[in-house]
C-alpha atoms as a printed R data frame, in Angstrom:
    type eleno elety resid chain resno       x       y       z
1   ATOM     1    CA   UNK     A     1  29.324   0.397 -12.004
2   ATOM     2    CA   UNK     A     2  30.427  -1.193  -8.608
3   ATOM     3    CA   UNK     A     3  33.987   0.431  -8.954
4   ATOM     4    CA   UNK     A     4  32.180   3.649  -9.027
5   ATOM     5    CA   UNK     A     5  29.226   3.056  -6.222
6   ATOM     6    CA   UNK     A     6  32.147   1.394  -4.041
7   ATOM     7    CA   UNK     A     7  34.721   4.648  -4.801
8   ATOM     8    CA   UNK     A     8  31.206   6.520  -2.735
9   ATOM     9    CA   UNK     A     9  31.777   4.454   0.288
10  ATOM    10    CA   UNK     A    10  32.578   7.399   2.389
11  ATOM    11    CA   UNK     A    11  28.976   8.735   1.754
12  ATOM    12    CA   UNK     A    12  27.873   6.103   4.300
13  ATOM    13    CA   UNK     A    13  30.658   5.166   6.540
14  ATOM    14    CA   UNK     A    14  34.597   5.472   6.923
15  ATOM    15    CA   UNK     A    15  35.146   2.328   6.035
16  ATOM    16    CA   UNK     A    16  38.036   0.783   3.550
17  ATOM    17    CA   UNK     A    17  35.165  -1.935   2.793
18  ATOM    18    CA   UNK     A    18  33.354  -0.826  -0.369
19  ATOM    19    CA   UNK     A    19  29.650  -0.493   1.106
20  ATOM    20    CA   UNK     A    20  26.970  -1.290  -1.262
21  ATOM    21    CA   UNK     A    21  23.167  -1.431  -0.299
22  ATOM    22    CA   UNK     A    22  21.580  -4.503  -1.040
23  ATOM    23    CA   UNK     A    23  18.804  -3.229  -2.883
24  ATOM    24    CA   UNK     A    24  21.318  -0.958  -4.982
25  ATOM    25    CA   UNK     A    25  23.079  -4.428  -5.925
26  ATOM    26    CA   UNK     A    26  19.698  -5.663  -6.946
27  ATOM    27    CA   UNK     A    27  19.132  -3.017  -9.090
28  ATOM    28    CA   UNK     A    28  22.170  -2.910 -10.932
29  ATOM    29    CA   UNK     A    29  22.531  -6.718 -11.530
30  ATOM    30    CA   UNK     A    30  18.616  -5.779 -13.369
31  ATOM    31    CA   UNK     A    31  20.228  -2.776 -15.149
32  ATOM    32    CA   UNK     A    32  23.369  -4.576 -16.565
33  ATOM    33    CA   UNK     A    33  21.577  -7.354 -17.582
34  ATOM    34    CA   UNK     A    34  18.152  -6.126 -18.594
35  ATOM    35    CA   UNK     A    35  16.824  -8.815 -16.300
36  ATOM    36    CA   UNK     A    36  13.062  -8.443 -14.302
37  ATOM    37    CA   UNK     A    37  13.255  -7.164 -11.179
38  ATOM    38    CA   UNK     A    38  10.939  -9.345  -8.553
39  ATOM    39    CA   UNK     A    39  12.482  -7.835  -5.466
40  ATOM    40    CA   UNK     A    40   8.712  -6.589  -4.765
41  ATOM    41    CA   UNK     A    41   7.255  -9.764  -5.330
42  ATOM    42    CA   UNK     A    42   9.043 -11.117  -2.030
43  ATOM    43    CA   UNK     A    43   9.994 -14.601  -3.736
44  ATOM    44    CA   UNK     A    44  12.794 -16.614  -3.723
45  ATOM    45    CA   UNK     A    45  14.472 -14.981  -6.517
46  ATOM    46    CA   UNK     A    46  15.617 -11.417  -7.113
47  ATOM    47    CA   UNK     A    47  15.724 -10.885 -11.189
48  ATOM    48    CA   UNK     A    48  14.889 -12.785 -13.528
49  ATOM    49    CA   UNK     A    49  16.983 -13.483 -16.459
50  ATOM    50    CA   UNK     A    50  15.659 -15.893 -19.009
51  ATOM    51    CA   UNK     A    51  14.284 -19.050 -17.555
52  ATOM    52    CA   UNK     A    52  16.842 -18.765 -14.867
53  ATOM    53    CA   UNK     A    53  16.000 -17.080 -11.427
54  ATOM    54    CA   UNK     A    54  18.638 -14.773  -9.671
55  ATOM    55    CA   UNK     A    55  19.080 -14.557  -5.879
56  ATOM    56    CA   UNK     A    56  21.060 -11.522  -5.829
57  ATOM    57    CA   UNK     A    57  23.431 -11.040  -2.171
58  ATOM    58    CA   UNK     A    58  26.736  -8.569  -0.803
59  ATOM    59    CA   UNK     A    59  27.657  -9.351   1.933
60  ATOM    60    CA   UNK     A    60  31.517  -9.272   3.399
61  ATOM    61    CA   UNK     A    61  34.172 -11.340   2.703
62  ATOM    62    CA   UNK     A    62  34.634 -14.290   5.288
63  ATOM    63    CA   UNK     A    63  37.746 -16.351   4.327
64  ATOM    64    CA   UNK     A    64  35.263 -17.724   1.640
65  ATOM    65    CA   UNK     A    65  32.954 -18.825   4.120
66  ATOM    66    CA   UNK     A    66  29.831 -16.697   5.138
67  ATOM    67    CA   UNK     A    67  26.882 -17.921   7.060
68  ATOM    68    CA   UNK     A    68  24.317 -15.410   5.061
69  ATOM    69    CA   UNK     A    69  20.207 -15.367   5.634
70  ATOM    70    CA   UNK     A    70  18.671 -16.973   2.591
71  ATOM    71    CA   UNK     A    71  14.653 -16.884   3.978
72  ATOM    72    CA   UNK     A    72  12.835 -15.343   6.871
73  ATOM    73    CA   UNK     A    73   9.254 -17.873   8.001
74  ATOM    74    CA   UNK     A    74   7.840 -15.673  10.966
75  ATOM    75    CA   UNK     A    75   4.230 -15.521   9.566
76  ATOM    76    CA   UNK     A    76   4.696 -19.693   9.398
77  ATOM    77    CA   UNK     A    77   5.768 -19.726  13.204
78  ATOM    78    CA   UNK     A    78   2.950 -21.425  14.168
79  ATOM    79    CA   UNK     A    79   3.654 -24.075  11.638
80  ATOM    80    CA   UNK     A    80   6.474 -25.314  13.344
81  ATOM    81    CA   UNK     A    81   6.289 -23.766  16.694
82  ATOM    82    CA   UNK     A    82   6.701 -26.906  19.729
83  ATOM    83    CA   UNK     A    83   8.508 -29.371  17.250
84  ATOM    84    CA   UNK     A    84  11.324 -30.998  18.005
85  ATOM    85    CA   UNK     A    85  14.754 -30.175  16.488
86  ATOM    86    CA   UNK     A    86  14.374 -32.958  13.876
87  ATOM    87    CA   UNK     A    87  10.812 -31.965  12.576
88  ATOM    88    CA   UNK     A    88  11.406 -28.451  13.134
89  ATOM    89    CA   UNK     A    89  13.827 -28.378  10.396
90  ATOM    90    CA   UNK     A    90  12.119 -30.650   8.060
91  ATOM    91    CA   UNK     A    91   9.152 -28.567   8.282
92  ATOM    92    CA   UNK     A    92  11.647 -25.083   7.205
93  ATOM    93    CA   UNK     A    93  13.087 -26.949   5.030
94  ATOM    94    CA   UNK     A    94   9.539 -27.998   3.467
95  ATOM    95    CA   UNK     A    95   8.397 -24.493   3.540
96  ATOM    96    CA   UNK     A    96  12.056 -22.908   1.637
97  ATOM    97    CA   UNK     A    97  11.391 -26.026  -0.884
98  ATOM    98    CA   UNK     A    98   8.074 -25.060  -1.354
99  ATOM    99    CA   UNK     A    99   8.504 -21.408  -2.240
100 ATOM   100    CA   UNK     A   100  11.583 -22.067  -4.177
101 ATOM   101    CA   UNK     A   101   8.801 -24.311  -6.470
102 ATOM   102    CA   UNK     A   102   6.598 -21.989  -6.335
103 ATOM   103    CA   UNK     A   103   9.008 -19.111  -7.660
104 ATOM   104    CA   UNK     A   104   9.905 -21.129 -10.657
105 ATOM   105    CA   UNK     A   105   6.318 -22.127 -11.429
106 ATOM   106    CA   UNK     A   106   5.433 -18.343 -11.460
107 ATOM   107    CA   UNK     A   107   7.447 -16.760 -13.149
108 ATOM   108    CA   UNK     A   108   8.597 -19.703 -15.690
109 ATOM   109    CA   UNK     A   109  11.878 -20.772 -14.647
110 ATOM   110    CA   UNK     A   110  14.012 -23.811 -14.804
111 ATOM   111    CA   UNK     A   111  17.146 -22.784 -13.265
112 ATOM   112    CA   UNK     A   112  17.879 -20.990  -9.422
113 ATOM   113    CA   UNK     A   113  21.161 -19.768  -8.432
114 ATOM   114    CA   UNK     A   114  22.557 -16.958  -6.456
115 ATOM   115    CA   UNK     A   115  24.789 -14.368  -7.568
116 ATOM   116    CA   UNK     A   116  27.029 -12.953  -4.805
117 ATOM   117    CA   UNK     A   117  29.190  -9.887  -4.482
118 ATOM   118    CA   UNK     A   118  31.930 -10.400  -2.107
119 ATOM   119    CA   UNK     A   119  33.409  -7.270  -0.532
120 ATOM   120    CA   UNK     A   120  37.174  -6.372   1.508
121 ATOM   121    CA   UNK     A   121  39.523  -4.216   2.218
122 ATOM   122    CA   UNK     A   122  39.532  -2.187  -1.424
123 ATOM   123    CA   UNK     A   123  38.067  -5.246  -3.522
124 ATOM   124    CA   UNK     A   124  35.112  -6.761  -4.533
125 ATOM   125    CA   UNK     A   125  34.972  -9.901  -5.905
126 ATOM   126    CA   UNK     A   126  31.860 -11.353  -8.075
127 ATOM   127    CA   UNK     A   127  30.559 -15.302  -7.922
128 ATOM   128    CA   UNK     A   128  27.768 -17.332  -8.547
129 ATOM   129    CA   UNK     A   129  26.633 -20.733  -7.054
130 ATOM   130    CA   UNK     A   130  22.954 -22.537  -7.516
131 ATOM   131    CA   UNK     A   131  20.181 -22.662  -5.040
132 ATOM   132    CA   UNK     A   132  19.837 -26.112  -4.275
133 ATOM   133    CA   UNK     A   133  16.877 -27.307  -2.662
134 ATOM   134    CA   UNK     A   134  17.056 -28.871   0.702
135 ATOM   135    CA   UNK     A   135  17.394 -32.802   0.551
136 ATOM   136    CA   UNK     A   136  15.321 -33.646   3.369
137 ATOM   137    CA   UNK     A   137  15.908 -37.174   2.857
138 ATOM   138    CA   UNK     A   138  19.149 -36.632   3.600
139 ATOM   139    CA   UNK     A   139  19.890 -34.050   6.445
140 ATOM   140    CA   UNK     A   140  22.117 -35.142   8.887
141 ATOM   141    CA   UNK     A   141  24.419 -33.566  11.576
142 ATOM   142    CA   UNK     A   142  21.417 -31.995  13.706
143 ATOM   143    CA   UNK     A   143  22.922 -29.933  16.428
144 ATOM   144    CA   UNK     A   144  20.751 -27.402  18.598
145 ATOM   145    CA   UNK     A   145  22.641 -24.740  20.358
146 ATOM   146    CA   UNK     A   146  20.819 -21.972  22.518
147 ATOM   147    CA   UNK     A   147  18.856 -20.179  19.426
148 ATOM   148    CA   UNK     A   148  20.095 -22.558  16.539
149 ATOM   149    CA   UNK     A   149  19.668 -25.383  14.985
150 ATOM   150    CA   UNK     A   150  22.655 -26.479  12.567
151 ATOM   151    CA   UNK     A   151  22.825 -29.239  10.033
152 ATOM   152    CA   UNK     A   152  23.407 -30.423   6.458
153 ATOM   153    CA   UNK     A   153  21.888 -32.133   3.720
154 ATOM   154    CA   UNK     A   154  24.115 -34.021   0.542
155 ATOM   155    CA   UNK     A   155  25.432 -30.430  -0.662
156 ATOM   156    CA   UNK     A   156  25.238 -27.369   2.044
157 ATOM   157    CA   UNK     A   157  25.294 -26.905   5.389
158 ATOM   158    CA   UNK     A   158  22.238 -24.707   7.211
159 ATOM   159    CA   UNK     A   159  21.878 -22.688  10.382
160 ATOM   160    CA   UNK     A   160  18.165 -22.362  11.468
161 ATOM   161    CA   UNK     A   161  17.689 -19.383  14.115
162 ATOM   162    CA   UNK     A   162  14.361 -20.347  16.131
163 ATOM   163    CA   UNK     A   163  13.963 -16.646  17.832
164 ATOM   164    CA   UNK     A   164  14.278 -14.824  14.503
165 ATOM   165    CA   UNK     A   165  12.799 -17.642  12.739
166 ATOM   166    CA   UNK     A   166  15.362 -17.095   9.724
167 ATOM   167    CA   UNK     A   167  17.199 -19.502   7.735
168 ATOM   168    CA   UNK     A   168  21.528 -19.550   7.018
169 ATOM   169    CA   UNK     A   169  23.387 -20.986   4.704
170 ATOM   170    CA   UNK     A   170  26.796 -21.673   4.282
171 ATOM   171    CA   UNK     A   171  28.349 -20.185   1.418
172 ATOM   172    CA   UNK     A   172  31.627 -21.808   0.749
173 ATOM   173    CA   UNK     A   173  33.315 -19.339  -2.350
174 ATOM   174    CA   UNK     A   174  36.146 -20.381  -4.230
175 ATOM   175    CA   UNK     A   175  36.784 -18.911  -7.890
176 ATOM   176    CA   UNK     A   176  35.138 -15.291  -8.582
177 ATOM   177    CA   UNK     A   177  33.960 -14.659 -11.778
178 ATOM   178    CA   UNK     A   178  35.871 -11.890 -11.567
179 ATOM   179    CA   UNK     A   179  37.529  -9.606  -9.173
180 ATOM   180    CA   UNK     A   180  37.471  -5.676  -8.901
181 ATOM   181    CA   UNK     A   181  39.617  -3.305  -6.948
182 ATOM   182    CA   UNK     A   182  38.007  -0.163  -5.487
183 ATOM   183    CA   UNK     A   183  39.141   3.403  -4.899
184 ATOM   184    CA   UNK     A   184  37.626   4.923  -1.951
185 ATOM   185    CA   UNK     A   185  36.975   8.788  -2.729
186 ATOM   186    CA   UNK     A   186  38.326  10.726  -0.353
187 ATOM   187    CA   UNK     A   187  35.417  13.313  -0.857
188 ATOM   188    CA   UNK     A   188  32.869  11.818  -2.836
189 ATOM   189    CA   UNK     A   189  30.533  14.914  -1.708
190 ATOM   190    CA   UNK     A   190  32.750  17.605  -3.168
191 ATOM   191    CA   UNK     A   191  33.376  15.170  -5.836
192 ATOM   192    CA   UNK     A   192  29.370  14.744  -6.397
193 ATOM   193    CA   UNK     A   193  28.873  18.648  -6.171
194 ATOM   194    CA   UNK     A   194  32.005  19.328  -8.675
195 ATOM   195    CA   UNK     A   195  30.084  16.940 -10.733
196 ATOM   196    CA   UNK     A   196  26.367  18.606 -10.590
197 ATOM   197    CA   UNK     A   197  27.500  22.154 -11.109
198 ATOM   198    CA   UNK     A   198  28.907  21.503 -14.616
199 ATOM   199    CA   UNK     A   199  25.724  20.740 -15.680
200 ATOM   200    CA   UNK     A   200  24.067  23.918 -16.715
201 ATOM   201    CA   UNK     A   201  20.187  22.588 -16.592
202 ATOM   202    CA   UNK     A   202  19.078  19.263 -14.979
203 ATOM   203    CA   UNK     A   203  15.350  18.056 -15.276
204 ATOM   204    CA   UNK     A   204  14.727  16.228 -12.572
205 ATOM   205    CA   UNK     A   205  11.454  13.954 -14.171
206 ATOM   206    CA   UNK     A   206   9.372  12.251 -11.526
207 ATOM   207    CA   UNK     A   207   9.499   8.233 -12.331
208 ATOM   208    CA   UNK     A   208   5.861   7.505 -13.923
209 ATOM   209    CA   UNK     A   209   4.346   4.609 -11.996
210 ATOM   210    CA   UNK     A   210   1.164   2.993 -13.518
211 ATOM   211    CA   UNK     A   211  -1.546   3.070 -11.541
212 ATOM   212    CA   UNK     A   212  -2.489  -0.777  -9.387
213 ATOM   213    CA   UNK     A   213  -4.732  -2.286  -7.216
214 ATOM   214    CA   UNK     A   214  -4.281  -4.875  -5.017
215 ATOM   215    CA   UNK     A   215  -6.613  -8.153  -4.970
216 ATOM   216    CA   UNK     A   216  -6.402 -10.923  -1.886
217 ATOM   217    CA   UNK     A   217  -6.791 -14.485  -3.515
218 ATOM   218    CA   UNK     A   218  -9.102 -14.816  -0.650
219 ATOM   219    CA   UNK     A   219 -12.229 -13.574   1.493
220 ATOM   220    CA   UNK     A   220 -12.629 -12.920   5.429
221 ATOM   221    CA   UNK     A   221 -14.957 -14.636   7.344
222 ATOM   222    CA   UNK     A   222 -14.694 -12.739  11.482
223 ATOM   223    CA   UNK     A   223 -11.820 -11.693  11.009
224 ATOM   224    CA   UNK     A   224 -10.099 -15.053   9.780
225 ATOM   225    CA   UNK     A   225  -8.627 -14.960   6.469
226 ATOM   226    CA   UNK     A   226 -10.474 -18.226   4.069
227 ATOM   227    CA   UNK     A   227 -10.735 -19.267   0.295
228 ATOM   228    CA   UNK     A   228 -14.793 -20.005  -0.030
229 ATOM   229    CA   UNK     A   229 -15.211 -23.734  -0.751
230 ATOM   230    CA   UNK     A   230 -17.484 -22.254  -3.646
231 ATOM   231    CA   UNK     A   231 -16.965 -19.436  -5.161
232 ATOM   232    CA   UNK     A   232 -13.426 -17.170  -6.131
233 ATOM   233    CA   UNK     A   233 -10.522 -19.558  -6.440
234 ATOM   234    CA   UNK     A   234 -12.774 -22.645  -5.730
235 ATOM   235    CA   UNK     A   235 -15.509 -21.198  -7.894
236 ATOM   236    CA   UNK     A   236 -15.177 -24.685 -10.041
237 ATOM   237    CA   UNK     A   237 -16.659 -26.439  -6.868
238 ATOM   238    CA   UNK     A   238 -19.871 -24.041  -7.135
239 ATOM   239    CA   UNK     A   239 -23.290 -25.778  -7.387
240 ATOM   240    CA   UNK     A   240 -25.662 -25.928 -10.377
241 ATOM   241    CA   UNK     A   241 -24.681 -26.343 -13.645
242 ATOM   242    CA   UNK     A   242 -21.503 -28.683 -14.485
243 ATOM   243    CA   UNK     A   243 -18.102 -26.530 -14.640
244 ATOM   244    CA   UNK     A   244 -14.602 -26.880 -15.399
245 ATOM   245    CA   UNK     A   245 -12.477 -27.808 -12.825
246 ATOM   246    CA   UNK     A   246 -10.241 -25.162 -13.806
247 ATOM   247    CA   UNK     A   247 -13.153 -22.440 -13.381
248 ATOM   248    CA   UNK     A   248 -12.510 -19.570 -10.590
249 ATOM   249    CA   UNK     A   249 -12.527 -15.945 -10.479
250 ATOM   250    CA   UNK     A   250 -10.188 -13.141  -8.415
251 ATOM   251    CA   UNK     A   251 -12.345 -11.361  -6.213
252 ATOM   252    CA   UNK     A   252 -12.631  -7.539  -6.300
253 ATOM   253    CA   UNK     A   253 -13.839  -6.337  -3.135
254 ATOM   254    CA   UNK     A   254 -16.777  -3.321  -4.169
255 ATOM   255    CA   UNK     A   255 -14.676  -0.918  -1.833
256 ATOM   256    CA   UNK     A   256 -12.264  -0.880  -4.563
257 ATOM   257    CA   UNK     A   257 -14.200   0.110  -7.725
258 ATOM   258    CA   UNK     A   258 -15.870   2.880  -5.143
259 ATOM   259    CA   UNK     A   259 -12.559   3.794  -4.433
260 ATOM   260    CA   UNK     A   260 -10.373   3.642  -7.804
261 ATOM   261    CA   UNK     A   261 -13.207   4.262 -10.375
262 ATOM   262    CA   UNK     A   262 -12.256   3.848 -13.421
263 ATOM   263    CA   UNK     A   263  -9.057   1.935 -13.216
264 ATOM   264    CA   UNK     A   264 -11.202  -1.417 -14.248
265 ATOM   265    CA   UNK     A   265 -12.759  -1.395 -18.170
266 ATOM   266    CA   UNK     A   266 -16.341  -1.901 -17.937
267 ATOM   267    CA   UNK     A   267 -18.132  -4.845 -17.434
268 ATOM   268    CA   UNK     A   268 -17.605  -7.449 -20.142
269 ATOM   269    CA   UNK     A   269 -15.467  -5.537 -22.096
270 ATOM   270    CA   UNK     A   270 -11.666  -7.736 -22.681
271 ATOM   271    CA   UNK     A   271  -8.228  -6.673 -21.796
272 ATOM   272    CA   UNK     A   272  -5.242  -8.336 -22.024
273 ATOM   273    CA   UNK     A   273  -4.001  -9.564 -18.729
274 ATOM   274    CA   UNK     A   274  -0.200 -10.287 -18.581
275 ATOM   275    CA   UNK     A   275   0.834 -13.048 -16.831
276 ATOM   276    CA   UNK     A   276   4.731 -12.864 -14.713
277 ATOM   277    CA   UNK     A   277   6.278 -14.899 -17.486
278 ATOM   278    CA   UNK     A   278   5.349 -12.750 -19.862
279 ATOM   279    CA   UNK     A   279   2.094 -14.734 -21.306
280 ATOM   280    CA   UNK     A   280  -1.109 -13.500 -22.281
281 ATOM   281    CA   UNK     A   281  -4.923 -13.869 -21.018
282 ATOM   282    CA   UNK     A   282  -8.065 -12.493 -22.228
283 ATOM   283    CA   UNK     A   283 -10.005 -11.427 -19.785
284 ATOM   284    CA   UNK     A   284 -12.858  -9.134 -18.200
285 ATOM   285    CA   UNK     A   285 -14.800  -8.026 -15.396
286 ATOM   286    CA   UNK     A   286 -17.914  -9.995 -14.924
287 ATOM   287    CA   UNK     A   287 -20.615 -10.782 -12.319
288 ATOM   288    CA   UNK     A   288 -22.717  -8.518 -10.070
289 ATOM   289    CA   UNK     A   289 -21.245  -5.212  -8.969
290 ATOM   290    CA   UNK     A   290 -18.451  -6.104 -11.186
291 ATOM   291    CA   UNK     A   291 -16.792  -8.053  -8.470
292 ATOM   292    CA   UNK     A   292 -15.247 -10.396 -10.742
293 ATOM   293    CA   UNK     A   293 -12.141 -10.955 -12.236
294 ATOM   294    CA   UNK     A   294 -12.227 -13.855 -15.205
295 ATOM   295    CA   UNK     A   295 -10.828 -14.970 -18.590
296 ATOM   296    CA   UNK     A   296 -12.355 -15.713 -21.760
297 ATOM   297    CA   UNK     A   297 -11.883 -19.146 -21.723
298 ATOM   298    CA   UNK     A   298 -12.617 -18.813 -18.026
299 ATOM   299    CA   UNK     A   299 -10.687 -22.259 -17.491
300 ATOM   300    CA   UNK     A   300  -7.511 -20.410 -18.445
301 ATOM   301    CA   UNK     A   301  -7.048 -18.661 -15.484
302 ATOM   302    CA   UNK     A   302  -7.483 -21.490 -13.029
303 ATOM   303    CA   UNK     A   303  -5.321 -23.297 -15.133
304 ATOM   304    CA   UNK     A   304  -2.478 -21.221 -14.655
305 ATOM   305    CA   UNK     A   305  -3.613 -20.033 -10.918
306 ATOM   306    CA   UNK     A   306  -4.451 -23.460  -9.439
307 ATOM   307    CA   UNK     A   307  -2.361 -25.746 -11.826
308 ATOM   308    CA   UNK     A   308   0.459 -23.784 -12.709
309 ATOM   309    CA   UNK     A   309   1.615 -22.037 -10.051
310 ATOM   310    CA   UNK     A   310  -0.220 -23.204  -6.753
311 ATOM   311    CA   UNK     A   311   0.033 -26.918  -8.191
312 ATOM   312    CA   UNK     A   312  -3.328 -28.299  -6.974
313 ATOM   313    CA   UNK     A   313  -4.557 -31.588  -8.455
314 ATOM   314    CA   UNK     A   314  -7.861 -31.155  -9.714
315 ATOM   315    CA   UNK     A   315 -10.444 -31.469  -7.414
316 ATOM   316    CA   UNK     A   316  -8.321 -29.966  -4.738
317 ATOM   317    CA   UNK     A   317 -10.048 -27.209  -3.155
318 ATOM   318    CA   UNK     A   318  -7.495 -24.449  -2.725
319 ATOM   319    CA   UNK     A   319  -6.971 -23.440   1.163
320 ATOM   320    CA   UNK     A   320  -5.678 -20.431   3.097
321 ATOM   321    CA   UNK     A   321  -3.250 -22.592   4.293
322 ATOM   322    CA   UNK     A   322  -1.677 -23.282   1.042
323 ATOM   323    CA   UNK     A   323  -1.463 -19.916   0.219
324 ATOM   324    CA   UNK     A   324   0.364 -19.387   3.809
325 ATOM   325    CA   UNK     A   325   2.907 -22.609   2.441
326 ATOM   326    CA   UNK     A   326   4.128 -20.006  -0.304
327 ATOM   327    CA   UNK     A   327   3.710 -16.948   1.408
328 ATOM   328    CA   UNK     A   328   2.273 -15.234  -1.378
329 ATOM   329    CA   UNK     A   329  -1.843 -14.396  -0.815
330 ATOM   330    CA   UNK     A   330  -2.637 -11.448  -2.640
331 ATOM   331    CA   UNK     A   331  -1.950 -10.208  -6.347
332 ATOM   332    CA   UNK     A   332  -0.927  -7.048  -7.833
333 ATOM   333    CA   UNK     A   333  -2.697  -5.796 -11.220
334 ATOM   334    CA   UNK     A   334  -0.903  -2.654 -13.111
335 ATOM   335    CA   UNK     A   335  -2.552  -0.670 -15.405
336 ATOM   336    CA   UNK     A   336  -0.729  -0.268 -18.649
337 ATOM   337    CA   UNK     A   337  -2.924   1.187 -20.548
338 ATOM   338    CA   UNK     A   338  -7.232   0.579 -21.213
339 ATOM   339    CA   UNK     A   339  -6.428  -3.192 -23.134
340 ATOM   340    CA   UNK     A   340  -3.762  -3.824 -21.097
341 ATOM   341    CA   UNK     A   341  -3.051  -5.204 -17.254
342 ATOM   342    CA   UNK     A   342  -0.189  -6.488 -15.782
343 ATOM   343    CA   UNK     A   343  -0.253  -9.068 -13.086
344 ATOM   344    CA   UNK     A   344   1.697 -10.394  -9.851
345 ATOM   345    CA   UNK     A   345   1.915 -11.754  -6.642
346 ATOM   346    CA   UNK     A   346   2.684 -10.168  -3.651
347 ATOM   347    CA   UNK     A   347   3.366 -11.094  -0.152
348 ATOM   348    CA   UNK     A   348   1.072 -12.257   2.950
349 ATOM   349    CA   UNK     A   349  -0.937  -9.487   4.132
350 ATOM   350    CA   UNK     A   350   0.056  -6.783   1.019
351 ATOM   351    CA   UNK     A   351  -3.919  -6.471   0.260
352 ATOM   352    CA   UNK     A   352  -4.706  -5.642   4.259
353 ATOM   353    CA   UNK     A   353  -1.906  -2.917   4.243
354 ATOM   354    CA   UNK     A   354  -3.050  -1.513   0.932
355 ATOM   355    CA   UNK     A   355  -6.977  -1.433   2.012
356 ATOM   356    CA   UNK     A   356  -5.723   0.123   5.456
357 ATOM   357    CA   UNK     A   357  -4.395   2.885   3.595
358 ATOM   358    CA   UNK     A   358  -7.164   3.441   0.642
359 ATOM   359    CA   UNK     A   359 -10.023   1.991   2.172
């Protein structure tokens, strides 16, 4: 498949490169492998495959050495923004451990690594490497220069840029997997229509999408985005009767059941929810104007909310802040079927863009 989408080069550009679209590259690596796709999700990973997270990149061949973007922290600007050189890049390289943690904890995984598809003159060539955290304990060889800020920890070497606010690496390639050579079609739109009019009918079927919602994992107080200190995620920290510390709830704003009636089951009534790695929850709709999300045991979701994923020590009252740390402040539910919901995350402001446009 990426002899043939690199033969249709010359759709795009006269080039003797193969081109190939990023997101096409994403998608195929998904096809060929049956792997999950979490290019939505905006995480540190791509696909999916087993326990083992994919960061999926093309870029063009460099002598085997390609500085190549590997994380963009505008929305944490102000995070970092008047540091010196020195903190400055402990701080990024905080923030890219952080979400690297937090990808693995979502989604179940044990392993990172990139997969990378090389591309010159008539070739492509196919590698993989892993996706190291950043040893802050050990970066060294911190040189600023104009816009940048090099240096390296015990494995890589990094290139911060401090006006786009986007993190290089160094990818240093030796052996390929495995090595392709591509035919550039001359034509590829003759060859394309050549192709099409040899088929006597085509259906083109519009791609069913299940129906969503989006829910923020936290409320607005004037205009500044908060987690409650007692109700929602921190619901556990509620007064009156004793709770379980891993008690909370996802807030459904009432605009939404106003606006998308029917997509919830009635109150009290259980549906599975499906967790990102695949597990399980029962849960329901509870509380007053339904404005509850929950799980039957209602610990079970703030286990795998707080605990697993945004790794709070109980007691720990869950912040906006922390939320910013992994960039990730909304979720996404999908509606399989009546019993059934499937569940994600989605990036920093996802829920404002999506009530912007149904509200």
């Amino acid at each position: 498949m990426l002899g043939i989408l690199g033969s249709l080069t010359n759709l795009f550009s006269k080039s003797d490169v193969p081109y190939l679209d990023y997101r096409i590259s994403e998608n195929l690596f998904c096809k060929s492998f049956n792997a999950k796709n979490l290019a939505r999700a905006d995480v540190s990973a791509d696909a999916a495959l087993g326990n083992v997270g994919i960061g999926i990149k093309t870029f063009l061949d460099s002598n085997g050495k390609s500085l190549q973007k590997i994380a963009e922290f505008n929305k944490d600007r102000p995070a970092f923004k008047g540091l010196s050189a020195a903190d400055k890049i402990k701080k990024i390289s905080e923030l890219r451990n952080e979400r690297i943690d937090a990808t693995k904890r979502i989604y179940n995984l044990t392993e990172m690594k990139y997969h990378i598809i090389s591309r010159k003159k008539e070739r492509m060539s196919v590698y993989e490497t892993s996706m190291d955290l950043i040893d802050i304990l050990k970066i060294n060889c911190i040189k600023e220069s104009g816009n940048a800020i090099s240096f390296k920890d015990s494995k890589n070497e990094y290139s911060f840029n401090t006006s786009k606010s986007t993190l290089y690496k160094r990818f240093s390639l030796n052996k390929p997997l495995f090595e392709i050579s591509v035919k550039i079609l001359e034509d590829p739109f003759a060859v394309l229509e050549n192709q099409f009019s040899e088929i006597k009918k085509v259906y083109f079927k519009e791609a069913k999408q299940m129906p969503y919602v989006i829910l923020p994992l936290y409320s607005r107080t004037k205009k500044a985005k908060s987690v409650h200190e007692k109700s929602g995620l921190n619901q556990w920290n509620a007064s009156g009767r004793p709770r379980d510390f891993n008690e909370i709830y996802i807030p459904i704003p009432i605009w939404i059941h106003k606006r998308f009636p029917g997509f919830f089951p009635p109150r009290d009534n259980s549906f599975n929810l499906i967790l990102p790695d695949g597990k399980i929850l029962d849960a329901k709709i509870c509380q007053d104007n339904s404005k509850a999300l929950m799980t039957n045991p209602n610990s079970a979701l703030g286990e795998w909310l707080l605990r697993d994923v945004l790794n709070l020590k109980r007691k720990q009252l869950l912040t906006y802040k922390k939320l910013q740390t992994i960039g990730l402040d909304s979720v996404i539910l999908e509606k399989k079927d009546n019993d059934a919901y499937l569940i994600d995350f989605r990036p920093s402001d996802t829920y404002e863009k999506f009530m912007q446009e149904n509200k």
